[in-house]
C-alpha positions as CSV (number, residue, x, y, z in Angstrom):
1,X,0.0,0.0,0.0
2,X,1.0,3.6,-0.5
3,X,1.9,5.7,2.2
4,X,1.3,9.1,3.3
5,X,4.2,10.8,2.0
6,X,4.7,14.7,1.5
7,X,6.7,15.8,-1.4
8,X,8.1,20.1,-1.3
9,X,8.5,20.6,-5.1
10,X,9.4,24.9,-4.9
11,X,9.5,27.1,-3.2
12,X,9.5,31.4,-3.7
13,X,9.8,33.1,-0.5
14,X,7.7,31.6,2.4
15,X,5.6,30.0,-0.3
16,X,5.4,26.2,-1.2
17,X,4.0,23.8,-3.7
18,X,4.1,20.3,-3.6
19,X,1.8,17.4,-3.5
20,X,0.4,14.9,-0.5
21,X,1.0,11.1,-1.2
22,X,-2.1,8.9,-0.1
23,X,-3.5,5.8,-0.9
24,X,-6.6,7.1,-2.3
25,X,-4.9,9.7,-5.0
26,X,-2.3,12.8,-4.8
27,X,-3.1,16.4,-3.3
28,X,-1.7,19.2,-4.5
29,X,0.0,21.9,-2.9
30,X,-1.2,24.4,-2.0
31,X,-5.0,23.3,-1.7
32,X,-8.5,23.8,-1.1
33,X,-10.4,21.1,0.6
34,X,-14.3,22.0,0.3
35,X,-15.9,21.1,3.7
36,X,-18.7,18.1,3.6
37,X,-19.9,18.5,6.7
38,X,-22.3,15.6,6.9
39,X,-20.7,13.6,4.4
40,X,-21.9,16.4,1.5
41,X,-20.7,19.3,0.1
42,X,-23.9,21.0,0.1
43,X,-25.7,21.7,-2.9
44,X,-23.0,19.6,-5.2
45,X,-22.7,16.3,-6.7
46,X,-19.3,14.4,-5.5
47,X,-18.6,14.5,-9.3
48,X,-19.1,18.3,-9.4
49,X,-16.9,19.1,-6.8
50,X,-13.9,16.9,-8.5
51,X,-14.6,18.8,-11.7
52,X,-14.0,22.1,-9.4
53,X,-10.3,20.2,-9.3
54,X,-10.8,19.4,-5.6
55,X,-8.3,16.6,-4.8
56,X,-9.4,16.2,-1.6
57,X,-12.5,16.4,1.3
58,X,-13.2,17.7,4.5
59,X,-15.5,15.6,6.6
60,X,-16.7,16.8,10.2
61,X,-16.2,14.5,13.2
62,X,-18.8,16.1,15.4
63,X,-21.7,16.4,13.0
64,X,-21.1,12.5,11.6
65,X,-21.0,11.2,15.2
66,X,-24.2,12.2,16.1
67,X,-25.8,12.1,13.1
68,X,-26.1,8.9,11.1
69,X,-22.9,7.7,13.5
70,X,-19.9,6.4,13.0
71,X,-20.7,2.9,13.3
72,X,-23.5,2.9,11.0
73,X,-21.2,4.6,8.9
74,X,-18.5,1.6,9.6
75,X,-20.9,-0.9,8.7
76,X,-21.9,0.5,5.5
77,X,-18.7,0.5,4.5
78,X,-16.7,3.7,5.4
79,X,-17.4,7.6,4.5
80,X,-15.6,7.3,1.2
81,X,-18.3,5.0,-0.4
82,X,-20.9,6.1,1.9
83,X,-20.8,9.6,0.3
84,X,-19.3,8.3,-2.7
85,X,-16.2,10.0,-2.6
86,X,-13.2,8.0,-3.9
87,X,-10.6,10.8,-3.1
88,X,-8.9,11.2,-0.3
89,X,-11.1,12.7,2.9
90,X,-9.7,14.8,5.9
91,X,-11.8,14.2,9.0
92,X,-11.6,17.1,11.8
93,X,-11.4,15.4,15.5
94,X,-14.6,17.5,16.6
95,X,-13.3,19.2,19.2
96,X,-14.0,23.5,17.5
97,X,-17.6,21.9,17.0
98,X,-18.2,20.6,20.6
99,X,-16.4,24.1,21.7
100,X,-18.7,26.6,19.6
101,X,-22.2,24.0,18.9
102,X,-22.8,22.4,22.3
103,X,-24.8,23.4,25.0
104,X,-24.2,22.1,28.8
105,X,-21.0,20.7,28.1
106,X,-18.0,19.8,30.7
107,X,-14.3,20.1,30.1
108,X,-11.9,17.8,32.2
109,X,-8.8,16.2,31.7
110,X,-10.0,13.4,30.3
111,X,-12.3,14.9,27.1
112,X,-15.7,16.8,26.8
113,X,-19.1,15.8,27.9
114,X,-22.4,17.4,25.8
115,X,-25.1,17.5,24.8
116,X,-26.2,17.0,20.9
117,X,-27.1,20.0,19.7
118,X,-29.8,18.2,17.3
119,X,-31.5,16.0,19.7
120,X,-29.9,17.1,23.2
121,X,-28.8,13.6,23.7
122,X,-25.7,13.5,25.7
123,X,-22.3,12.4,24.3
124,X,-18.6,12.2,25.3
125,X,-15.7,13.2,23.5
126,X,-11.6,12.5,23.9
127,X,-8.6,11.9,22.5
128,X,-9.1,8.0,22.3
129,X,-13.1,8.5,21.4
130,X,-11.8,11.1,18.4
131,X,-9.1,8.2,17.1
132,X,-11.8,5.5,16.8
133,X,-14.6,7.8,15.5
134,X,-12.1,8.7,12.8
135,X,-10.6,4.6,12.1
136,X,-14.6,3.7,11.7
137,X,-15.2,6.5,9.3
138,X,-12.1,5.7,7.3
139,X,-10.6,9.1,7.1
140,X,-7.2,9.4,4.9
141,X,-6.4,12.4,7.3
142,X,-6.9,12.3,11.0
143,X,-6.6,15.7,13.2
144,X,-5.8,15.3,16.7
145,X,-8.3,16.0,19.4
146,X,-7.9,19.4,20.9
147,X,-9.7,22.6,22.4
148,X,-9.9,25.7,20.3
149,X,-11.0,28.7,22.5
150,X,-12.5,31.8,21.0
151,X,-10.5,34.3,20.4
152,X,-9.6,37.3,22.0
153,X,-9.4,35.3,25.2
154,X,-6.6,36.3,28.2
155,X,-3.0,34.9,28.1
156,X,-3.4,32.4,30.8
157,X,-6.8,30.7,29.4
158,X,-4.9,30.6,25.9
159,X,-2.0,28.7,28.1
160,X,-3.8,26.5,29.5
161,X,-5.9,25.3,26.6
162,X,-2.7,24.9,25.1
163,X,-0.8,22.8,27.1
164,X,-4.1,20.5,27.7
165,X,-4.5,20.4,23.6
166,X,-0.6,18.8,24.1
167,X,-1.4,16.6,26.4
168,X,-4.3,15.5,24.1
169,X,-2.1,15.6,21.4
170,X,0.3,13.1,23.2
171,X,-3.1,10.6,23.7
172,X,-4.3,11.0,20.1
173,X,-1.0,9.4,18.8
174,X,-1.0,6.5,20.9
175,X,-4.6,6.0,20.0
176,X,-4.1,6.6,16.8
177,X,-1.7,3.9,16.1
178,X,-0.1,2.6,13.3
179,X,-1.9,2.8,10.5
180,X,-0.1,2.4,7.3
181,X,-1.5,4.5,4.3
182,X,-3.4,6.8,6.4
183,X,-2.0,10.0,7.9
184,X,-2.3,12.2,12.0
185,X,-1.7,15.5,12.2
186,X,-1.2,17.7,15.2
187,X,-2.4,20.8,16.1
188,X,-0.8,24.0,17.2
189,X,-2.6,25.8,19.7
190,X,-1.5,29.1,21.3
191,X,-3.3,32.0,20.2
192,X,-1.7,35.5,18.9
193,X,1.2,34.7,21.6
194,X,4.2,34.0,19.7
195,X,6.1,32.3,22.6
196,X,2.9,29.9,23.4
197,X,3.1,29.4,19.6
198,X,6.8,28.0,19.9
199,X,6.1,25.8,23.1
200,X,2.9,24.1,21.3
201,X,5.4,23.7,18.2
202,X,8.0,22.2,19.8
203,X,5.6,19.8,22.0
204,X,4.2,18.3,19.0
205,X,7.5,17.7,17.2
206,X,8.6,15.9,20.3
207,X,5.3,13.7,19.8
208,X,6.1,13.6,15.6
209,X,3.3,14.0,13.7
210,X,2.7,13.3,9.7
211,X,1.2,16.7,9.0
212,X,1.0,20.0,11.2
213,X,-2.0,22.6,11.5
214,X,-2.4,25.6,12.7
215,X,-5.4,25.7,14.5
216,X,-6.8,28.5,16.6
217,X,-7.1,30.8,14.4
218,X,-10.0,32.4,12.2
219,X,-12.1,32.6,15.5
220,X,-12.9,36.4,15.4
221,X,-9.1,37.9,15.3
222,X,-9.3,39.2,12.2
223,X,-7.4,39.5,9.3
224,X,-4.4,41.5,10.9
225,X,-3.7,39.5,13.8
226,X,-4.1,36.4,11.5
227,X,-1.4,37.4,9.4
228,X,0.7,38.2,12.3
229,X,0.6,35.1,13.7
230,X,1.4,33.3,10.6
231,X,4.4,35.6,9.7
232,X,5.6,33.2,12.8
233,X,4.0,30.0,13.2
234,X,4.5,28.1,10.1
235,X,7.6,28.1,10.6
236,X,7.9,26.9,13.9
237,X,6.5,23.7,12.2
238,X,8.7,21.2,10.5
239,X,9.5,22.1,7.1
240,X,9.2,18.6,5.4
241,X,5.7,18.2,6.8
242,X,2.3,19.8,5.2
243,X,1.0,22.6,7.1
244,X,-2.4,23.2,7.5
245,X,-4.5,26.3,8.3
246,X,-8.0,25.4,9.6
247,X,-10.5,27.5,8.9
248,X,-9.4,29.9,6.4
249,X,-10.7,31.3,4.4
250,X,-11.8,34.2,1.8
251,X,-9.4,34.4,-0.9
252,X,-7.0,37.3,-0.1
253,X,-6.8,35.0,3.5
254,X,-5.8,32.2,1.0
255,X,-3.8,34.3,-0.7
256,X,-2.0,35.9,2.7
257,X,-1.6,32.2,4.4
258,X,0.1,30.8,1.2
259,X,2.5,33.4,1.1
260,X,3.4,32.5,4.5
261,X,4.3,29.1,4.1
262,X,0.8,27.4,4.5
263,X,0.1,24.2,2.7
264,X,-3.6,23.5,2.9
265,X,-6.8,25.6,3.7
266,X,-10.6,24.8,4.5
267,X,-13.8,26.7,4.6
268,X,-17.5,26.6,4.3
269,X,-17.1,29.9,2.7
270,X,-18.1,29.1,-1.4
271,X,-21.2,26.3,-0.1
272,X,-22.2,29.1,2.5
273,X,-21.9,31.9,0.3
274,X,-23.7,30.5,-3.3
275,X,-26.8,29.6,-1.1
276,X,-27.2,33.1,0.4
277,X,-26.8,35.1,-3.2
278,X,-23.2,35.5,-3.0
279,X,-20.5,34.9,-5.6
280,X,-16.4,35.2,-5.3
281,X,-14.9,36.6,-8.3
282,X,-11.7,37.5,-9.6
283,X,-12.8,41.1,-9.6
284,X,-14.7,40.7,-5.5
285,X,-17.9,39.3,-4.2
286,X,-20.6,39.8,-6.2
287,X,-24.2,39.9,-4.7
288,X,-26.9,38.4,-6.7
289,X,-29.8,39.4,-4.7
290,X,-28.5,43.1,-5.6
291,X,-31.7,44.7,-8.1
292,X,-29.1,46.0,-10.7
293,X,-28.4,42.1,-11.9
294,X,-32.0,41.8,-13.0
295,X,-32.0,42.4,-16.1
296,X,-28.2,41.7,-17.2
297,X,-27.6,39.1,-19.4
298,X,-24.1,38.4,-19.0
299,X,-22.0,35.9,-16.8
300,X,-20.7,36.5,-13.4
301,X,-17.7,36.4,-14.7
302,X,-16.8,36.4,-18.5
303,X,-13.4,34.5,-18.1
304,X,-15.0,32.1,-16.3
305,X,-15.3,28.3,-17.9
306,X,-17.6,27.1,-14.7
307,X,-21.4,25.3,-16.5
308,X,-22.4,28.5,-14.2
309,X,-20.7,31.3,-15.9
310,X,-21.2,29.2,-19.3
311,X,-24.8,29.0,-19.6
312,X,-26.8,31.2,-17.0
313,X,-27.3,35.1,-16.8
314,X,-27.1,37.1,-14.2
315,X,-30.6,38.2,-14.6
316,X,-31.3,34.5,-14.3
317,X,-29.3,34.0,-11.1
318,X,-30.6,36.8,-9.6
319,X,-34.4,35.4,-10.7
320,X,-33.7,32.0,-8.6
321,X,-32.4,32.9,-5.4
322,X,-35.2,35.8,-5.4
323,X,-38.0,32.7,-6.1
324,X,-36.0,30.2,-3.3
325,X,-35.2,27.8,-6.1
326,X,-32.6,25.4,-5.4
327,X,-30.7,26.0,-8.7
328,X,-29.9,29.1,-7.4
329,X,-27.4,28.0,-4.8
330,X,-26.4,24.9,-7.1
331,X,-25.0,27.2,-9.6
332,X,-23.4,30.1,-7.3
333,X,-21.4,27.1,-5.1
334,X,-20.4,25.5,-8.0
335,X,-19.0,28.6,-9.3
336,X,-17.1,29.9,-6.1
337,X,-15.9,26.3,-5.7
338,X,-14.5,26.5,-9.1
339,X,-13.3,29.7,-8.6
340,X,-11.6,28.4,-5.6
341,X,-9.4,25.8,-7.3
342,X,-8.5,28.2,-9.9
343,X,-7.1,30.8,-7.6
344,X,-5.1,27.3,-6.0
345,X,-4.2,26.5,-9.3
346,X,-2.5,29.5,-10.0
347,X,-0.8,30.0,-7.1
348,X,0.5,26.5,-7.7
349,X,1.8,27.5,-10.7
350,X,3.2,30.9,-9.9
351,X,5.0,29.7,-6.9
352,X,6.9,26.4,-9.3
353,X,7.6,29.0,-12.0
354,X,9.3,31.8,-9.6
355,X,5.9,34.3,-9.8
356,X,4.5,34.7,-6.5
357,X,4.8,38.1,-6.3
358,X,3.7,39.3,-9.4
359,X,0.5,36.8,-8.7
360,X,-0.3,38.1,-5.4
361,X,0.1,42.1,-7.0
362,X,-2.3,41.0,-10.0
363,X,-4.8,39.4,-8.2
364,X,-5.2,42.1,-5.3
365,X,-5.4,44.6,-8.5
366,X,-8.0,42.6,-10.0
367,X,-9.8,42.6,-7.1
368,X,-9.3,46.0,-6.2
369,X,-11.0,47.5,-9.7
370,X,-14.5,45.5,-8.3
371,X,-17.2,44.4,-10.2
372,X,-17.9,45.1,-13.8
373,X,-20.0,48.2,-14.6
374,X,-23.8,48.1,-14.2
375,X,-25.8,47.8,-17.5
């Protein structure tokens, strides 16, 4: 069997491409994993999102556990053909979800007690419970279990979380096992705190890990203080691993976290935005429930090849998500999700051919002229 194996191909600056090894088919680096929280990427066909160029999944721990359940899930033979995905799939260990979705829940040493947040059915959650919640739903990509506290939050809470997410970290890889073929990463807590950044780092290189995220951050720091803390972090992390940024994000995040040595990226962002009327261009967001789109009959974006920007109108965009129809947030996902692994795809290629710069400067210009001019 193949094994997990990271491979750096260039670099320019603080940015990287490569590609992920796995069993189940290569990633490329830098990439996009589209989230499928309940074993979907909503609104898309698994066949649609591969034509995006998606190499790989995001599944959610949390929401899969409770509902239909990881055993169930086992038993009908693993998310991959439950969902009918046959690309590789990165599972989250559900610890941000139990943190920000659960009511009544208790932290201890030992994990997180809580309540279901669909049927108030009460639950438990650690280290070893994340591990064998992942092994049932087959997962290429296991995160370790950790706590992710809201941010801004004071020094010694941030601390604390920390060095607990550590000492989780510690009994994730011993639960986890060897499992040849499939991959555990670690997690880097520490908030905006350079020095608790550093500690977290060097506690999960002691462990050894196959892949290293940065977790903790898109939780209400904004922008600034994101980029702050990734001018350090990454590389605090070993350099012949993947890094991963949870979370993240809009496209100039993307854009911002890839110059700055990240390796992989998630975000609800394109399925959340396309069913509320919203489009990511080249040129911005574009709102579709805005008036002036009624009656224009041109794409969203002319340069676009999505089946979106290739056979509907604005004006007819704009007509669906005003009735409710369904089409409407069909089309707009499919097109930010395409957009998506374009932008990926060109950083790719501008980082291998010695371009980063002159990408990021074009594509903040692009974006910085805004939409095209009202009929």
């Amino acid at each position: 069997m193949t094994r997990f194996f990271f491979r750096l191909d260039a670099t320019d600056g603080r940015a990287r491409t490569g590609a992920i090894d796995t069993p189940r088919g290569t990633i490329r680096t830098p990439a996009f994993m589209p989230v499928g929280t309940a074993a979907t990427v909503k609104g898309m066909m698994p066949e649609s999102v591969a034509e995006t160029g998606a190499d790989i999944l995001l599944g959610n721990t949390y929401h899969l556990m409770l509902r239909p359940g990881a055993e169930r899930i086992e038993r009908l033979g693993g998310l991959h053909r439950f969902m009918n995905w046959d690309g590789p799939i990165l599972t989250d260990s559900g610890g941000f979800q139990v943190m920000s979705l659960s009511d009544l829940r208790k932290l201890t040493e030992d994990g997180v007690t809580f309540k279901s947040h669909i049927d108030g059915s009460k639950h438990f959650l650690s280290p070893e419970r994340s591990m064998e919640i992942q092994r049932q739903l087959g997962s290429d990509i296991v995160m370790a279990f950790d706590e992710c506290p809201a941010l801004p939050a004071p020094r010694e809470r941030v601390a604390a979380s920390m060095r607990m997410s550590m000492r989780w970290a510690a009994r994730s890889r011993e639960a986890f096992g060897d499992r040849p073929g499939h991959a555990l990463f670690g997690i880097q807590q520490g908030g905006l705190e350079a020095d608790l950044r550093e500690e977290s780092a060097a506690a999960l290189k002691e462990i050894g890990f196959d892949g290293y995220a940065v977790g903790g951050l898109a939780v209400g720091e904004g922008q600034e203080a994101m980029f702050a803390c990734l001018d350090h972090a990454p590389e605090t992390l070993p350099r012949e691993a993947p890094r991963y940024l949870m979370g993240v994000g809009k496209p100039d995040d993307i854009v911002g976290a890839v110059k700055r040595g990240i390796d992989m990226m998630d975000c609800v962002l394109p399925s959340r935005s396309g069913r509320t009327g919203q489009a990511w261009t080249r040129r911005g967001q574009v709102n579709l429930k805005n008036a002036r789109h009624m009656d224009d009959p041109r794409p969203l974006d002319e340069a676009c090849t999505c089946p979106c920007c290739r056979n509907y109108s604005r004006a007819y965009l704009h007509h669906v998500h005003r009735a409710g129809e369904m089409i409407a947030g069909m089309l707009l996902t499919w097109h930010n999700l395409h957009y998506y692994q374009e932008l990926m795809s060109g950083l790719r290629a501008a980082i291998a051919g010695g371009r980063f710069a002159a990408f990021e400067a074009a594509f903040h210009a692009e974006r910085a002229e805004g939409d095209i001019e009202r009929l």
